[in-house]
FIGU-793699 format. One line per 4 residues: number of its first residue (from 1); their letters; for each residue x, y, z of N, C-alpha, C. Coordinates in steps of 0.05 Angstrom, whole numbers, plus 32768, in hexadecimal, padded with zeros to 4 digits. Example, Ala and Ser with C-alpha at 12.3 -4.5 7.8 and 13.67 -1.06 7.14 Angstrom:
2
1 = as = 8108,7F8E,809C,80F6,7FA6,809C,8108,7FBE,809C ~ 8101,7FD3,808E,8111,7FEB,808F,8102,8001,809D
END
This chain:
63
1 = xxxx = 7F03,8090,7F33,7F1D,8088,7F3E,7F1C,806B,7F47 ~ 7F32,8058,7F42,7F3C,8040,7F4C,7F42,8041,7F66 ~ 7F36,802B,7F79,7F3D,802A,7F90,7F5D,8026,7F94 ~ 7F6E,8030,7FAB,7F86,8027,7F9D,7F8B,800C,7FAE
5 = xxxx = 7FA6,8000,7FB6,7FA4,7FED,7FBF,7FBE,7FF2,7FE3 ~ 7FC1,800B,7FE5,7FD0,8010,7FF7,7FBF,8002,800B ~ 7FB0,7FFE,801B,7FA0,7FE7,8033,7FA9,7FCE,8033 ~ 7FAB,7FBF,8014,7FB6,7FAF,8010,7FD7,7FAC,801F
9 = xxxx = 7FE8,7FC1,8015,8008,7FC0,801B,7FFF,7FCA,8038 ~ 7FF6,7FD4,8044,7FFD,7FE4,8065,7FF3,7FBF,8076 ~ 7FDF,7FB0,8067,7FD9,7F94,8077,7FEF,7F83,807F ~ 8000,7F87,8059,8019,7F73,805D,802B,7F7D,8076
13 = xxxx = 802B,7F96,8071,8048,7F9B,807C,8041,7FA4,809E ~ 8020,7FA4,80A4,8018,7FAC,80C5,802D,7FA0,80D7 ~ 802D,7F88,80D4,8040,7F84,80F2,8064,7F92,80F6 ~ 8067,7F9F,80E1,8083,7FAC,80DC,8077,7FC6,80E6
17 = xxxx = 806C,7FCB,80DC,805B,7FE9,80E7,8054,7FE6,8102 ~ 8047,7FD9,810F,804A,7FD9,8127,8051,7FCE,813A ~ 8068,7FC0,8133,8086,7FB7,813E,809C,7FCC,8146 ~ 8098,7FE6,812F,80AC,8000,8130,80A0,800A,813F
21 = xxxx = 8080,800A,8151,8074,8028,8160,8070,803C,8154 ~ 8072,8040,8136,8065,8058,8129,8044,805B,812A ~ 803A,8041,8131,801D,8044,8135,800F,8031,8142 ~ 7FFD,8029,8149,7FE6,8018,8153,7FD3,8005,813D
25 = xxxx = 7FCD,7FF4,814A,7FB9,7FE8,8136,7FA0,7FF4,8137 ~ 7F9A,8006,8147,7F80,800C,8149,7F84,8027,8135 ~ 7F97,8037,8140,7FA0,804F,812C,7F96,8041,810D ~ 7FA0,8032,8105,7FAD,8025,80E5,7F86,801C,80E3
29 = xxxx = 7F76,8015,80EC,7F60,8003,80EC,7F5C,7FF8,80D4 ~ 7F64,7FE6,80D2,7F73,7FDA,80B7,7F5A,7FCD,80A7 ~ 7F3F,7FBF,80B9,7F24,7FC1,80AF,7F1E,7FD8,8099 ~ 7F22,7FF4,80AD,7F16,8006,808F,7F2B,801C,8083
33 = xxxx = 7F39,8013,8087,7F5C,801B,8077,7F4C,802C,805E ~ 7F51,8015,804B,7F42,8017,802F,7F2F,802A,802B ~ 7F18,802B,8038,7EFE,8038,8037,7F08,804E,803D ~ 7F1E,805D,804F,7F24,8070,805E,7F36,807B,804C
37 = xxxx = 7F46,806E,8041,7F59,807C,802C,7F4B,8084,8013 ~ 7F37,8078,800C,7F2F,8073,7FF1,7F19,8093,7FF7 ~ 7F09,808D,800A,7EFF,80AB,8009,7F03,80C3,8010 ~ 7F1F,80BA,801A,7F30,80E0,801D,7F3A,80E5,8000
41 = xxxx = 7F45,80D1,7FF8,7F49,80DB,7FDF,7F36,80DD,7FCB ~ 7F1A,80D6,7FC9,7EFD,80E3,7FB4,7EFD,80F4,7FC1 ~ 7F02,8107,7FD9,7EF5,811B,7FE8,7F09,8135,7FE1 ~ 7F22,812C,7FDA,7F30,8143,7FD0,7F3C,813B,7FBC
45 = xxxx = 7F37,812B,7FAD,7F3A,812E,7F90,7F58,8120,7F8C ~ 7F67,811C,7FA2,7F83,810C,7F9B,7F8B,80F6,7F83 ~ 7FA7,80F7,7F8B,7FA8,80E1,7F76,7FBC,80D0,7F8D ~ 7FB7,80AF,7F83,7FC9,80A0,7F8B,7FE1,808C,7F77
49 = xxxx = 7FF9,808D,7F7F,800C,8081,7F6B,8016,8072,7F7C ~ 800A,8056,7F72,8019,8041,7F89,803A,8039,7F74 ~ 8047,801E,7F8C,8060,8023,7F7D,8060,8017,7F62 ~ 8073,8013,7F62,8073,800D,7F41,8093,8001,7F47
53 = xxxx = 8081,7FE4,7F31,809F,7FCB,7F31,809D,7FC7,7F19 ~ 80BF,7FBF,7F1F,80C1,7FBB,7EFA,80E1,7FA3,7F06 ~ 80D6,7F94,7EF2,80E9,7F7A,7EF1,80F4,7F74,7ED8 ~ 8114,7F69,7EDC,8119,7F66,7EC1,8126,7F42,7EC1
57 = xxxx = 8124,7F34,7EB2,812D,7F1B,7EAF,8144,7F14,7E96 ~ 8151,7F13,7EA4,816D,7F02,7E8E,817B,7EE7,7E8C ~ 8184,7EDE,7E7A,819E,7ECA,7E7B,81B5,7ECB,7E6F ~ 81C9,7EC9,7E7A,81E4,7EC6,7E6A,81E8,7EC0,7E4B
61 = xxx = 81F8,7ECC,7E44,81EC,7EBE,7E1D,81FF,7EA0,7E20 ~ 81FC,7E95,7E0D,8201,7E78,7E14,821E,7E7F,7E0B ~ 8231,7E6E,7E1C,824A,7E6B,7E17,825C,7E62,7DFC
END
């Protein structure tokens, strides 16, 4: 399994997270986030689906 990169997105977005009071920084321990997510999920076999972007680019057809 691929590590995933959710530690990555919970870093960006910590101070929104704990600006709302849904948690603590110590709760989140954002040091071993990664390590902590990554081996609950080898330990039961999960799967992770991070999001998924999709972009599209256009221009007007020429006049």
């Amino acid at each position: 399994m691929q590590p995933s990169n959710l530690a990555t997105v919970v870093r960006a977005i910590l101070p929104r997270i704990l600006a709302s009071g849904v948690t603590t920084e110590e709760e989140v321990d954002i040091a071993t986030l990664q390590q902590r997510l990554d081996a609950e999920r080898y330990e039961t076999n999960a799967s992770y689906v991070g999001e998924l972007k999709f972009a599209a680019f256009a221009r007007p057809p020429p006049r």
